[in-house]
C-alpha positions as CSV (number, residue, x, y, z in Angstrom):
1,X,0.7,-4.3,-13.0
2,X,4.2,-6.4,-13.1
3,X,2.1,-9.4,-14.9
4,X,-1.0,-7.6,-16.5
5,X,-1.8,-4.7,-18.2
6,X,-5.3,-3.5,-19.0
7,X,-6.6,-0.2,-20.1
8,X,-8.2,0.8,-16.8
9,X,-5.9,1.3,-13.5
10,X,-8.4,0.6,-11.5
11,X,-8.9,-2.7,-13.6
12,X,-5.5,-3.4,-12.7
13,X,-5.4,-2.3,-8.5
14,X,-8.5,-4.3,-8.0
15,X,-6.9,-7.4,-9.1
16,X,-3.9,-6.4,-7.2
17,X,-6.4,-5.8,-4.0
18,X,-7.9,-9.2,-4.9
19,X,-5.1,-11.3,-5.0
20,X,-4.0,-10.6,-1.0
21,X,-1.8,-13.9,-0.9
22,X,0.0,-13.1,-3.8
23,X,0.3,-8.9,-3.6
24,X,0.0,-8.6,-0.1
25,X,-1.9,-5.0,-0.5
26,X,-4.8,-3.9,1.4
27,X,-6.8,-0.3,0.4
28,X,-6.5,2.7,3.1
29,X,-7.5,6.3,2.8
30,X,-4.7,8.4,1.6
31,X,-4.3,12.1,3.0
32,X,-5.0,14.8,0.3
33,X,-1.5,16.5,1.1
34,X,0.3,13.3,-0.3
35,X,-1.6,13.2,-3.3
36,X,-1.4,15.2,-6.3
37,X,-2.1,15.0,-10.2
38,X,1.1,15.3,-12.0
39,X,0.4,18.4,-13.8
40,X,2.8,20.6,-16.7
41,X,4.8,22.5,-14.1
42,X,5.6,19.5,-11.6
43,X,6.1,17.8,-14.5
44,X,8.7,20.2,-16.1
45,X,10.4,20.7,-12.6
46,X,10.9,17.2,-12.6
47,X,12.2,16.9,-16.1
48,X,14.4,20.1,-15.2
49,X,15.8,18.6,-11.6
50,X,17.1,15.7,-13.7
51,X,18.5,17.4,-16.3
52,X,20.1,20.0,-13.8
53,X,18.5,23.0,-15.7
54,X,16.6,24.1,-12.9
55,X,16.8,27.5,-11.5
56,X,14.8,27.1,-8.4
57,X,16.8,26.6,-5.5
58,X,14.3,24.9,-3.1
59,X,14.6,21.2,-3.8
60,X,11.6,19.7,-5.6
61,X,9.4,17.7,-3.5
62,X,7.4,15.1,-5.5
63,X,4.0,13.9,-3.5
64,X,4.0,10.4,-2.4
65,X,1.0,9.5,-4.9
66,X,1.1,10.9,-8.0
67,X,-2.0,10.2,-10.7
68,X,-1.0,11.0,-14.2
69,X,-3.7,10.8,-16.5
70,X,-2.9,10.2,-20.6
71,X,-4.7,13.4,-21.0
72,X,-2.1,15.3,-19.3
73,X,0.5,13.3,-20.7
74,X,-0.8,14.2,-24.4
75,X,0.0,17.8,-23.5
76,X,3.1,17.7,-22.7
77,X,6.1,17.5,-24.8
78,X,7.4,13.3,-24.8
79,X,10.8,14.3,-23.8
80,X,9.4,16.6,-20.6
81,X,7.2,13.7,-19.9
82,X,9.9,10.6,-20.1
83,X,12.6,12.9,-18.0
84,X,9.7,13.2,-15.2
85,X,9.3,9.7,-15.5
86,X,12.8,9.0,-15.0
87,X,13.1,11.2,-11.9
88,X,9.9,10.0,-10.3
89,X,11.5,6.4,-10.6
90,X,15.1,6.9,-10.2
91,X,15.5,5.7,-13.7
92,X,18.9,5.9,-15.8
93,X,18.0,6.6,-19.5
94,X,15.8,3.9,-20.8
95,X,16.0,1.7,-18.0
96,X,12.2,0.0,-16.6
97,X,11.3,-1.8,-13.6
98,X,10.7,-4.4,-15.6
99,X,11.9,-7.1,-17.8
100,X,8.2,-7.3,-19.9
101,X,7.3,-3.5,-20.2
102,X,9.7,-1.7,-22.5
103,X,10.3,1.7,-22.2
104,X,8.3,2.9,-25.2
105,X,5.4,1.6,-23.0
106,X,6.4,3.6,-20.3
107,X,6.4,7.0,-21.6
108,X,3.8,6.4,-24.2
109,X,0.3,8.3,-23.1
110,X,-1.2,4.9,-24.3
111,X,1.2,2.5,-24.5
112,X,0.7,-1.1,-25.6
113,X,-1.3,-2.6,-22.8
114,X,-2.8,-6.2,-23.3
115,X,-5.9,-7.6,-21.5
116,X,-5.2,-10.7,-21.1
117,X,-5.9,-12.1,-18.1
């Protein structure tokens, strides 16, 4: 995903798996207790932990895998949506992990993604 973007993520992890010498990733089963769609609420607690508006006073645990789907995304409010993505990253304001993705990529539900490749 740091050199090519596609419209499929599994387009993009199988390359990843196919590239060993390059990636150095192999596949495993991952426990169902570390994974977890990123749905409204855990994204609003995570947009509300950043922002230091939330009441709860249990810290918010993110799971270790977290599949966000543009479907969710599109039902969520852009600025709930690019807060969570900022905590889940440790991101300042519109700072990426990247030099080629721009932010607007980022938090878009569909960004501009090229196949090349």
């Amino acid at each position: 995903m740091d050199t090519f973007w596609h419209s499929s993520d599994q387009t993009m992890f199988i390359r990843v798996l196919e590239n060993y010498d390059r990636y150095r990733c192999v596949a495993f089963a991952l426990p169902q207790q570390y994974m977890a769609f990123a749905n409204k609420r855990l994204m609003t607690d995570a947009a509300e932990e950043r922002n230091n508006t939330r009441k709860k006073k249990k810290p918010l645990a993110l799971p270790t895998f977290m599949y966000v789907t543009s479907n969710r995304v599109k039902k969520i409010k852009t600025a709930i949506y690019g807060d969570f993505v900022r905590y889940a990253l440790d991101l300042k304001d519109n700072e990426t992990n990247t030099d080629d993705i721009s932010w607007e990529d980022v938090v878009s539900p569909s960004g501009k993604r090229t196949t090349e490749g």
